[in-house]
OpenMM code with the backbone's topology and positions (N, CA, C; nanometers):
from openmm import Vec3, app, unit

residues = "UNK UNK UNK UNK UNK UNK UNK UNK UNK UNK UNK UNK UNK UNK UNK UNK UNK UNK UNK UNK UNK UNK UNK UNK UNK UNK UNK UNK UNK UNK UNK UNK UNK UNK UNK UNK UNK UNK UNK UNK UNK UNK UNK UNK UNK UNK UNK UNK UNK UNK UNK UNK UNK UNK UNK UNK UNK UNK UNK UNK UNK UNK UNK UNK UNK UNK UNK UNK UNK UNK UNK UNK UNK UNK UNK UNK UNK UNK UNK UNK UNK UNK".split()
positions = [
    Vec3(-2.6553, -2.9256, 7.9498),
    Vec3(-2.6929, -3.0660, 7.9497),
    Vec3(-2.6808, -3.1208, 8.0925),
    Vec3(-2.7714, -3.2153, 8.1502),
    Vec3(-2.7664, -3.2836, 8.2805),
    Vec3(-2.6613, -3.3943, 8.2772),
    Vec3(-2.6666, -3.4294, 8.4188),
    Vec3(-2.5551, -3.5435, 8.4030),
    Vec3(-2.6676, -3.6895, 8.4010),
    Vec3(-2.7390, -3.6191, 8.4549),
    Vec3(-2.9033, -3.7010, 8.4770),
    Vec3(-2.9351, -3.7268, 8.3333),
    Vec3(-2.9361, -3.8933, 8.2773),
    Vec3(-3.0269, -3.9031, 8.1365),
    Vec3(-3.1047, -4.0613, 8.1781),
    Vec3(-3.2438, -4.0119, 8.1490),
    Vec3(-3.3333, -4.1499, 8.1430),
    Vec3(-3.3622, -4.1958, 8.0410),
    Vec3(-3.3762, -4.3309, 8.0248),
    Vec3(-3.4201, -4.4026, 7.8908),
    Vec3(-3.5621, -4.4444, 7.9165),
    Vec3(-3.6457, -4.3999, 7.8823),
    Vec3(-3.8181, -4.4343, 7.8925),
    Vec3(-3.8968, -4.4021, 7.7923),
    Vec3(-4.0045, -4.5080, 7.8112),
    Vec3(-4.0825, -4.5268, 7.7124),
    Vec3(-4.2273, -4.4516, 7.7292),
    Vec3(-4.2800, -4.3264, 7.6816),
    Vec3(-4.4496, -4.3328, 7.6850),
    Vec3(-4.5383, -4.4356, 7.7328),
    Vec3(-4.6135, -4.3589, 7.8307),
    Vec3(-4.7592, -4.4947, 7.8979),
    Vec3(-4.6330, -4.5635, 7.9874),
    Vec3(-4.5180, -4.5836, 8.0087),
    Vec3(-4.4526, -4.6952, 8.1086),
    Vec3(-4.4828, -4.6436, 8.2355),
    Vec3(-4.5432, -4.7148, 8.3315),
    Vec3(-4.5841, -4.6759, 8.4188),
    Vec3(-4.4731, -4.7066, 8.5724),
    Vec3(-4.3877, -4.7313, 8.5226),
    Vec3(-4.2443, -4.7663, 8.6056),
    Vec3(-4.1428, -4.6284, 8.5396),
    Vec3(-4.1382, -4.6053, 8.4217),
    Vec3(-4.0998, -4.4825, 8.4235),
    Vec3(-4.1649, -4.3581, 8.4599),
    Vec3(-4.2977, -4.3801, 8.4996),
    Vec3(-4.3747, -4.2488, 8.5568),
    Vec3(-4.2713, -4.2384, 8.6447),
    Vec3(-4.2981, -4.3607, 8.7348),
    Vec3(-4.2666, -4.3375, 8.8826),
    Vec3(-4.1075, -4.2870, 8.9050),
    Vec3(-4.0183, -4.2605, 8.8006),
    Vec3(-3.8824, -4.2157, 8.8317),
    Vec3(-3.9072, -4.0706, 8.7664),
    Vec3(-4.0100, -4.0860, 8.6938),
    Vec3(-4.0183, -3.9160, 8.6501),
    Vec3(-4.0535, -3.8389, 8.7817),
    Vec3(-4.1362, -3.9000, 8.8895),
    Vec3(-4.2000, -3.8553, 8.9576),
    Vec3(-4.1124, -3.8376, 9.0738),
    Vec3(-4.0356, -3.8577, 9.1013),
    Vec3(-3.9033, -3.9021, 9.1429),
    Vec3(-3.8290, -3.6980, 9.1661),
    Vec3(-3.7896, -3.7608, 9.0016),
    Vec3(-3.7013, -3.6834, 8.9485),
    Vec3(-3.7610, -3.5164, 9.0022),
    Vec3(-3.9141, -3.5232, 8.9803),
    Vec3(-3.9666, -3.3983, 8.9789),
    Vec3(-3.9920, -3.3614, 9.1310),
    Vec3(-4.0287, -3.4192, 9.2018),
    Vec3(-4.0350, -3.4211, 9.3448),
    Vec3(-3.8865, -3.3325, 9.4385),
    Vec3(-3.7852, -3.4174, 9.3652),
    Vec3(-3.6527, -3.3948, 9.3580),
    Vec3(-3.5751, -3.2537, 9.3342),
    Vec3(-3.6981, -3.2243, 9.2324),
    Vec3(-3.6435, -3.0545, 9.1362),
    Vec3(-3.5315, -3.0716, 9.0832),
    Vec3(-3.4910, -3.2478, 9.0150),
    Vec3(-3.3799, -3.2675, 8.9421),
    Vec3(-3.4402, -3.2639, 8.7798),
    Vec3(-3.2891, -3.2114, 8.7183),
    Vec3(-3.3213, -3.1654, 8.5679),
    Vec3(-3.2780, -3.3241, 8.5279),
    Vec3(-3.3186, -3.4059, 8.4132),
    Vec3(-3.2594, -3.4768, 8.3252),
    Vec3(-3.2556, -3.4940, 8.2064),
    Vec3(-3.1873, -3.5335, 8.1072),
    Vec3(-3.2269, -3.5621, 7.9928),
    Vec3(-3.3355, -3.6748, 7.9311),
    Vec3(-3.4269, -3.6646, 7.8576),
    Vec3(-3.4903, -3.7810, 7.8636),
    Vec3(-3.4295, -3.7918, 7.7044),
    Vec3(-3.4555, -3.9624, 7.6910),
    Vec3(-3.4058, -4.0349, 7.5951),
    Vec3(-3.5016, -4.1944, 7.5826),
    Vec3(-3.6387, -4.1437, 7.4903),
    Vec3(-3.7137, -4.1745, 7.4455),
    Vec3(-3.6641, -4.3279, 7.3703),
    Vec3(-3.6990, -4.4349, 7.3940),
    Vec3(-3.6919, -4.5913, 7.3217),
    Vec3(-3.7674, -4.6173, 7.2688),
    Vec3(-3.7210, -4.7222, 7.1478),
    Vec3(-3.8579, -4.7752, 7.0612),
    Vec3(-3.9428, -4.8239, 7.1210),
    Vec3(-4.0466, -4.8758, 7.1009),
    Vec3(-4.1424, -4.9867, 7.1544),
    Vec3(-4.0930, -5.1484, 7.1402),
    Vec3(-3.9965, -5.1660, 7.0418),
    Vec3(-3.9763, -5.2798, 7.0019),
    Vec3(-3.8517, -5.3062, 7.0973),
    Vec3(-3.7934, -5.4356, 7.1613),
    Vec3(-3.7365, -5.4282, 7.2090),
    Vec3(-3.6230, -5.4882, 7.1415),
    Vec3(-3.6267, -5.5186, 7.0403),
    Vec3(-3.4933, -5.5549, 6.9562),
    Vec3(-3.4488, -5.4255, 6.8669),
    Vec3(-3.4983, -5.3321, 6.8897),
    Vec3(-3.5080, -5.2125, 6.7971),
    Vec3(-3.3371, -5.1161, 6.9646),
    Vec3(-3.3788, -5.1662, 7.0657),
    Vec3(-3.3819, -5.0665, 7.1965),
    Vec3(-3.1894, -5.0807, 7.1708),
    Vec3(-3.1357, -5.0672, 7.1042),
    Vec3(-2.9742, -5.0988, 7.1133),
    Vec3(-2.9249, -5.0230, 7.1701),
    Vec3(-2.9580, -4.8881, 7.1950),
    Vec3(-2.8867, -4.7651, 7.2538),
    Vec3(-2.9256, -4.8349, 7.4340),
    Vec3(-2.9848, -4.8482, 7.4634),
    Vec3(-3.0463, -4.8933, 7.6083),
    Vec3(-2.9735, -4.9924, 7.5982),
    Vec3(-2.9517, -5.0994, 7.5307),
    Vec3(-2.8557, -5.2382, 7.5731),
    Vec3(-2.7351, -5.1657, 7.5883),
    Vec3(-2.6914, -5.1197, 7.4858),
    Vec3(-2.5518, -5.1037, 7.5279),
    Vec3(-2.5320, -5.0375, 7.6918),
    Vec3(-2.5711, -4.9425, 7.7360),
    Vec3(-2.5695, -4.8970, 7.8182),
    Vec3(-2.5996, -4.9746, 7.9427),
    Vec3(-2.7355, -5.0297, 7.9550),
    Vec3(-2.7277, -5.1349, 8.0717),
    Vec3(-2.7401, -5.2852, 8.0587),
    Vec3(-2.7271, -5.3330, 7.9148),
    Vec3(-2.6863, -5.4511, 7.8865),
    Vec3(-2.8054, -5.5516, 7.8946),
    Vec3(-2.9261, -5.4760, 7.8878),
    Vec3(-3.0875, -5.5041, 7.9001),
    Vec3(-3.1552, -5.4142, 7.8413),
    Vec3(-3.2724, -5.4570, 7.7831),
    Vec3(-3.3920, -5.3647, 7.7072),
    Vec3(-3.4837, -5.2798, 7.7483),
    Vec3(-3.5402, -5.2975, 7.8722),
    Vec3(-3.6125, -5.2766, 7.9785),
    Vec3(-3.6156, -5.1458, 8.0190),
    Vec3(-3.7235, -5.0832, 8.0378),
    Vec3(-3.6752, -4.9314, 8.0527),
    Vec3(-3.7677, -4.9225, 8.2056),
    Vec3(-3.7321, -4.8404, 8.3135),
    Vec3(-3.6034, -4.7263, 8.2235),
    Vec3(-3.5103, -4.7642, 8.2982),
    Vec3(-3.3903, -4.6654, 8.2648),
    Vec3(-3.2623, -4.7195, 8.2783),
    Vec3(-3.1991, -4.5541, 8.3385),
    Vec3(-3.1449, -4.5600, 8.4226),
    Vec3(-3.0879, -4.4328, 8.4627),
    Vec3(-2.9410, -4.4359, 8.4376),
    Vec3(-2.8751, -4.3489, 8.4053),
    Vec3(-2.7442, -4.2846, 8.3815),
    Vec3(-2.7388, -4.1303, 8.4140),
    Vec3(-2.6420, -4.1604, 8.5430),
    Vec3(-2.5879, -4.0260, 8.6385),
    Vec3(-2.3977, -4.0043, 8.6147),
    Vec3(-2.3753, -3.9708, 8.4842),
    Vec3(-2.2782, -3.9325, 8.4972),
    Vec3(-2.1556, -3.8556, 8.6150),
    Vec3(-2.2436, -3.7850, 8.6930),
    Vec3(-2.1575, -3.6991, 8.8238),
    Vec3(-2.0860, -3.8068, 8.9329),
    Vec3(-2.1475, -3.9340, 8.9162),
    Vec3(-2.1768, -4.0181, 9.0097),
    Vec3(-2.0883, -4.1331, 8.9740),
    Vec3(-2.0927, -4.1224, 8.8160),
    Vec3(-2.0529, -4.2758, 8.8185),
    Vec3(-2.1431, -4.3977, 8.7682),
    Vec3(-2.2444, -4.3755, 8.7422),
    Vec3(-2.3828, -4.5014, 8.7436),
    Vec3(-2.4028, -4.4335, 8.5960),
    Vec3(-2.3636, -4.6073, 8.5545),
    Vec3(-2.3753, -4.5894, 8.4351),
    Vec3(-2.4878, -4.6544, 8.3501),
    Vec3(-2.5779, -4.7297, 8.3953),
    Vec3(-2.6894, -4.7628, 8.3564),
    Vec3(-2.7511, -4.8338, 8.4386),
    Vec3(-2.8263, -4.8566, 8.5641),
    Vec3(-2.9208, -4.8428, 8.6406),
    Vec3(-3.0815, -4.8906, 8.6468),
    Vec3(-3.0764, -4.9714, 8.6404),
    Vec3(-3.2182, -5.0101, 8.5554),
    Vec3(-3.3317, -5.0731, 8.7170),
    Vec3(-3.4611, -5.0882, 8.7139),
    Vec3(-3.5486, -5.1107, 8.8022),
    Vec3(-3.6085, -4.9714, 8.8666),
    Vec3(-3.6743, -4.9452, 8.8230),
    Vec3(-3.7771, -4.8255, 8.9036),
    Vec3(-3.7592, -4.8074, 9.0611),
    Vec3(-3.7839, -4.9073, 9.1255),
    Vec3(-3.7518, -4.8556, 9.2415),
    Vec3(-3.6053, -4.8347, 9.3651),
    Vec3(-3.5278, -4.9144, 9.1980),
    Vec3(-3.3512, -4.8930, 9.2787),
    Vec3(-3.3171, -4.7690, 9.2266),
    Vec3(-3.3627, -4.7080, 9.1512),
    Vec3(-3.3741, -4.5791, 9.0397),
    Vec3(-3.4255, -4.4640, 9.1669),
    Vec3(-3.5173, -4.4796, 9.2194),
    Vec3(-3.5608, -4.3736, 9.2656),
    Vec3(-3.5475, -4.4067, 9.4072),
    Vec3(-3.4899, -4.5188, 9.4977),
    Vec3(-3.3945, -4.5055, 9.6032),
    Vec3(-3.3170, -4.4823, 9.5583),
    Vec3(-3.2149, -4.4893, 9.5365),
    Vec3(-3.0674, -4.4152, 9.4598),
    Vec3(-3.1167, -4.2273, 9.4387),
    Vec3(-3.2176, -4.2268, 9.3842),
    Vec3(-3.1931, -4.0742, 9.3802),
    Vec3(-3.2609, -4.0158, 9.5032),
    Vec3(-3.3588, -4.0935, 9.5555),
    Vec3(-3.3827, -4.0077, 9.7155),
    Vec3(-3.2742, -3.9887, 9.8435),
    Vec3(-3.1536, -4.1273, 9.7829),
    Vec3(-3.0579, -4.1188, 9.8867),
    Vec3(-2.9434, -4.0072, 9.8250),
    Vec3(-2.9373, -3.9840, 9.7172),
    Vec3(-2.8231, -3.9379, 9.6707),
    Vec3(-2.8650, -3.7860, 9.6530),
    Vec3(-2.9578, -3.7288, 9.5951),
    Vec3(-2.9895, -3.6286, 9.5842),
    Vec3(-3.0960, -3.5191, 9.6985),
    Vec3(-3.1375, -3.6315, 9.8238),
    Vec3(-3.2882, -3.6178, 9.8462),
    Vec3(-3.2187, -3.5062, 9.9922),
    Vec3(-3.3117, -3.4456, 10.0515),
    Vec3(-3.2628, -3.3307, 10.1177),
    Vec3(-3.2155, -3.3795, 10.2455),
] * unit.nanometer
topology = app.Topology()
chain = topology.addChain("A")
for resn in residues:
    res = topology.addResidue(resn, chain)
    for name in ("N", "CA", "C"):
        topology.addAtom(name, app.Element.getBySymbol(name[0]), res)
């Protein structure tokens, strides 16, 4: 299992961009698929206390829910990036 888990939704085109991220990266994560509904999304609130995907959680690190596409994928170009 990664320490890396994303919360994203299909078609989100803000979670492309951390997939794209991720893969660029040659980082493994877990993905963790949300409803469409956003009162449905409870596993994602709890975690970053918002509905909104996606939401990153890096256990190794400490970051425990992470949310905005592009603080998501600065954070992993600075933290992981060569």
């Amino acid at each position: 299992m990664s320490d890396l888990i994303l919360y994203e939704l299909p078609g989100c085109p803000y979670c492309a961009k951390v997939q794209d991220a991720l893969a660029d990266l040659g980082l493994e994560y877990e993905s963790r698929e949300v409803p469409r509904a956003h009162a449905q999304r409870t596993e994602v609130r709890e975690v970053s206390g918002q509905t909104g995907v996606p939401v990153l959680v890096d256990e190794a690190n400490g970051v425990d829910g992470m949310a905005e596409s592009d603080d998501i994928v600065e954070y992993l170009r600075t933290t992981y990036g060569a």
